[in-house]
C-alpha positions as CSV (number, residue, x, y, z in Angstrom):
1,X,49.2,62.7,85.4
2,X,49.7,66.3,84.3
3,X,53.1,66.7,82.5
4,X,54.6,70.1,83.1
5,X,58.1,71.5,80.8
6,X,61.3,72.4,83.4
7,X,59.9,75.4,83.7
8,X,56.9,74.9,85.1
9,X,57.6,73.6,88.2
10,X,57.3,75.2,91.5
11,X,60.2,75.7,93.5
12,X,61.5,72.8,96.0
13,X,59.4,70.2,94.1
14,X,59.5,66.7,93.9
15,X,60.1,64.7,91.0
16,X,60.1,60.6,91.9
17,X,62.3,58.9,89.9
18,X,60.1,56.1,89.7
19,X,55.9,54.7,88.8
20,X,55.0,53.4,91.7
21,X,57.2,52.1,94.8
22,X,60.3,50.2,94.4
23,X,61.3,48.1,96.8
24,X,64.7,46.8,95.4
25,X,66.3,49.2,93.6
26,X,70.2,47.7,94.0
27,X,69.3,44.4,92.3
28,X,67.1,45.2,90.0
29,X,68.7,46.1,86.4
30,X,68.7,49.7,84.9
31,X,66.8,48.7,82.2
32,X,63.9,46.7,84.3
33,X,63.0,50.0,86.3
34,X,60.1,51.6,86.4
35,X,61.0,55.3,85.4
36,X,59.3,58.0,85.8
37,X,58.4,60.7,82.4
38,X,60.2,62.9,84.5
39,X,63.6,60.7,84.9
40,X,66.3,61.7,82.1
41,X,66.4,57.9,82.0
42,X,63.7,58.2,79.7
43,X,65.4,60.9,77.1
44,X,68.6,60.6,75.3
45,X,71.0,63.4,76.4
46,X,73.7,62.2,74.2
47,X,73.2,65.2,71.4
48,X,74.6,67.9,73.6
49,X,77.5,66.3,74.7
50,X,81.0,67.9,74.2
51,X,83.4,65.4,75.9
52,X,82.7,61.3,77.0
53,X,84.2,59.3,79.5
54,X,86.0,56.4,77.8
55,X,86.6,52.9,80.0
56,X,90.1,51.3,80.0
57,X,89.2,47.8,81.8
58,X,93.0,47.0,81.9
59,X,92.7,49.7,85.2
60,X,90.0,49.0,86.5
61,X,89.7,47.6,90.1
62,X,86.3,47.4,90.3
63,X,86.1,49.9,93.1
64,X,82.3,51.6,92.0
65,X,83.1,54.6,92.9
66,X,82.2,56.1,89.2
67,X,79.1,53.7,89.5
68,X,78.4,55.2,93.3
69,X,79.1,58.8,92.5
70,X,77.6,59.3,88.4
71,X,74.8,61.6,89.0
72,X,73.1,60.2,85.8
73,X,73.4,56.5,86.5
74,X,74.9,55.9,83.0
75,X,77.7,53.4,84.6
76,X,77.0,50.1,83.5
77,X,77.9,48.0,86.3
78,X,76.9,43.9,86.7
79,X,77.7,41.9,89.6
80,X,79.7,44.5,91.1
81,X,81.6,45.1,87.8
82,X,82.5,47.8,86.1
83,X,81.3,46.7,82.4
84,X,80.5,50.0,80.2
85,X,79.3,53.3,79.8
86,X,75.3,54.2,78.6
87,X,76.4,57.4,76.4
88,X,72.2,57.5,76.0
89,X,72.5,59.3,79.2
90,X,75.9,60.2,80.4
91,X,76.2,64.0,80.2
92,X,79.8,64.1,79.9
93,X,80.0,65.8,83.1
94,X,83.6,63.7,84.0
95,X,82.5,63.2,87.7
96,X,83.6,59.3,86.9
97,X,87.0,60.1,85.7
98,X,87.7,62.6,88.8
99,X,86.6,59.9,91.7
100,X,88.6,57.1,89.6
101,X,91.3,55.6,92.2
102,X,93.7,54.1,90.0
103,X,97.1,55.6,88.4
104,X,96.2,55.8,85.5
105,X,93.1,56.0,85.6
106,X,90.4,53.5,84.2
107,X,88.3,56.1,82.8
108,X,89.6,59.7,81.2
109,X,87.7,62.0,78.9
110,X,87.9,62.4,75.4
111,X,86.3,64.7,72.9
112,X,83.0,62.9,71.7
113,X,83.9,62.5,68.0
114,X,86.7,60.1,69.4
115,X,86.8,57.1,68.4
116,X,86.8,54.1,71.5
117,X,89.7,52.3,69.9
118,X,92.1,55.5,69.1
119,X,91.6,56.9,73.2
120,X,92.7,53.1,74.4
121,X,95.5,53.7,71.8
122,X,96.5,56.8,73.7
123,X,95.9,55.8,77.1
124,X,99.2,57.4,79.5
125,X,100.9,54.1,80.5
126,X,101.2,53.3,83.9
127,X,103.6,54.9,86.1
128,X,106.5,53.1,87.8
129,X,107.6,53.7,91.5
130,X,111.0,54.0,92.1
131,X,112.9,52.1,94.6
């Protein structure tokens, strides 16, 4: 296989995501999949990230949605379970928090030097309905 830089490629062209076929994508793990050289699966992205989704499991319904909609698939998600976040490959593009259902939300975005512990410390409390 010829490997060609971003640049290089002509417009509208493919790139598969995967060697070979595969047949059963949903069940099989993230880190069993045959990826591609040209997936971002295969590079770390985490150097040039500014802000990073942080995961509040107190909130979280388990909806998928951040799992469904991540364009990077850097939601860690086991037996339809939110569990983590792969910061190897999340861009910090906050597409998670944004499609997050719940009030507050079960994933915000903090600056990356923040530490996992301090953003649960300042998570907004839940708001109360009034009557």
């Amino acid at each position: 296989m010829d490997y060609k830089g971003w640049n290089e490629f002509e417009i509208g062209a493919m790139l598969r995501s995967f060697e070979g076929p595969m047949d059963d994508i949903a069940t099989t793990l993230q880190e069993d999949r045959p990826y591609s050289a040209n997936n971002s699966f295969t590079a770390s992205v985490a150097d040039w990230r500014i802000n990073k989704p942080i995961f509040n499991k107190d909130y979280c319904i388990d909806c998928q949605f951040c799992w469904v909609y991540c364009p990077d698939i850097s939601i860690i998600s086991r037996d339809k379970k939110m569990v983590g976040i792969d910061f190897d490959h999340c861009k910090g593009c906050g597409i998670c928090v944004e499609v997050c259902p719940t009030n507050p939300k079960s994933l915000l975005m903090f600056p990356e030097q923040k530490d996992g512990d301090q953003a649960l410390a300042e998570w907004p409390e839940k708001e109360k309905k009034e009557s």
